[in-house]
C-alpha positions as CSV (number, residue, x, y, z in Angstrom):
1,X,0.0,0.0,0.0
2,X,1.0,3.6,-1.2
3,X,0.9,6.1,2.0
4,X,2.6,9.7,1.8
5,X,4.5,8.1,-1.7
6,X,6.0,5.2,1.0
7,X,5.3,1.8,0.0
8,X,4.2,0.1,3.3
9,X,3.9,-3.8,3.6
10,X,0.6,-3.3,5.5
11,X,0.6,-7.4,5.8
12,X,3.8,-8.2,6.5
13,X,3.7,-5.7,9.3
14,X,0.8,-7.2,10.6
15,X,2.1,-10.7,10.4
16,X,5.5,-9.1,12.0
17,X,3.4,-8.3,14.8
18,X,1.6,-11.2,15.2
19,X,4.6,-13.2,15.4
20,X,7.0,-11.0,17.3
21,X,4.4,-9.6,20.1
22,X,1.9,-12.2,20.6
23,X,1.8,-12.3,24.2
24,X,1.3,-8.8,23.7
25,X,-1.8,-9.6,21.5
26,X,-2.6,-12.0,23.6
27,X,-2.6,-9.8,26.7
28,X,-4.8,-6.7,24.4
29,X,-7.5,-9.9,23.9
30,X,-7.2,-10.5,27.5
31,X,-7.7,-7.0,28.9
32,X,-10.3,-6.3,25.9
33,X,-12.6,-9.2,27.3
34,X,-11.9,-8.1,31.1
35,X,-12.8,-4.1,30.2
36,X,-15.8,-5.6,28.3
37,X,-17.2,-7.5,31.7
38,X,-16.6,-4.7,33.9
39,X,-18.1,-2.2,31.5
40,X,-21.1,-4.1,31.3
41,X,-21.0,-4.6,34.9
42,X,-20.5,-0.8,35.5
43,X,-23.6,-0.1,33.3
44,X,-25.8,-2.5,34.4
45,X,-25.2,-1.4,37.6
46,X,-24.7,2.5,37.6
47,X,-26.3,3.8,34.0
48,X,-25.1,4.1,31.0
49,X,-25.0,7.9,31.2
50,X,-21.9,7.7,33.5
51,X,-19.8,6.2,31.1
52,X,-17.5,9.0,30.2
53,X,-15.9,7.2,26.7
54,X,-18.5,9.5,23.8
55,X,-18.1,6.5,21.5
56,X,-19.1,4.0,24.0
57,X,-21.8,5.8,25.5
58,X,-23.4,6.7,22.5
59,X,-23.3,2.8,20.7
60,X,-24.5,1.7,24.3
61,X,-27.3,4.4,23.7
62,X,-28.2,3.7,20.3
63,X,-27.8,0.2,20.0
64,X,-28.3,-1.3,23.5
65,X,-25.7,-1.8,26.6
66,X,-24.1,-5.4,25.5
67,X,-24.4,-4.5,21.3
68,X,-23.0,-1.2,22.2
69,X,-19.9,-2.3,24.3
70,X,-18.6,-5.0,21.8
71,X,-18.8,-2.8,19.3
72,X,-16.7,-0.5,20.8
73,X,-14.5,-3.4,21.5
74,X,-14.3,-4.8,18.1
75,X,-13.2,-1.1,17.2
76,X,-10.7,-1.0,19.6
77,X,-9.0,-4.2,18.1
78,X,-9.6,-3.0,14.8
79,X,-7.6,0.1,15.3
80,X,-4.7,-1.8,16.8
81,X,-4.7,-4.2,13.4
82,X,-4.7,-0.9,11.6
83,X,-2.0,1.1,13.7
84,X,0.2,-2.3,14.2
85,X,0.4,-2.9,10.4
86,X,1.6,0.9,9.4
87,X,4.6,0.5,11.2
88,X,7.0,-2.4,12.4
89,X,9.2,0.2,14.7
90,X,5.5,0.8,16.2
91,X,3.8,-2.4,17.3
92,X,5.3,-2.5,20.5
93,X,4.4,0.8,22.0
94,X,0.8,0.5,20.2
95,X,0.2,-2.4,21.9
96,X,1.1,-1.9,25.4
97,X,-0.6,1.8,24.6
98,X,-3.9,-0.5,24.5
99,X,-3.4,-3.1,27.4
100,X,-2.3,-0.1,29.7
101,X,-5.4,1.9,28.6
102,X,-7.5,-1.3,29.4
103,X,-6.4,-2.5,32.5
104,X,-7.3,1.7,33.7
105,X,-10.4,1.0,32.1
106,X,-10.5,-1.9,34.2
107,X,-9.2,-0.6,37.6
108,X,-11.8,2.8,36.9
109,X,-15.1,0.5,36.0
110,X,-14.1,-1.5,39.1
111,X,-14.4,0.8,41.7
């Protein structure tokens, strides 16, 4: 693929990534299913107008609480495929980026 006139092997990045960082991976599927549970939990319990992620809130409005969280999820991993196969020198940081992000996520919809 053709980005800025830079060839980027968007697959063998992604297959880089997948090979190099899978515990990673396997820690962002991890944290992704734990953020989901609490999330649910967190709305079920308190509302779904506390929820202070827009994107969230709003599929959660729209499309209903459990529809509206995996959504969101599926997005989230979406966007680390995406951002993980731009750039080999990148995966790493994207990565951990996400599992820190979810285990706050997880820690805040916890309390």
């Amino acid at each position: 693929m053709k980005i800025l006139d830079h060839d980027v092997p968007v697959l063998e990045n992604l297959r880089y990534s997948l090979r190099t960082h899978w515990f990673l991976w396997l820690l962002v599927f991890l944290t992704v299913l734990l953020d989901f549970a609490t999330t649910l939990n967190f709305m079920w319990r308190d509302g779904i107008e506390l929820e202070k992620n827009l994107l969230i809130r709003n599929l959660a409005t729209l499309l209903g609480i459990v529809p509206g969280v995996a959504v969101g999820k599926i997005l989230q991993i979406v966007a680390a495929v995406v951002l993980t196969s731009l750039s080999k020198n990148l995966n790493r940081a994207v990565l951990l980026m996400i599992v820190l992000l979810n285990i706050w996520a997880i820690f805040i919809n916890s309390l």
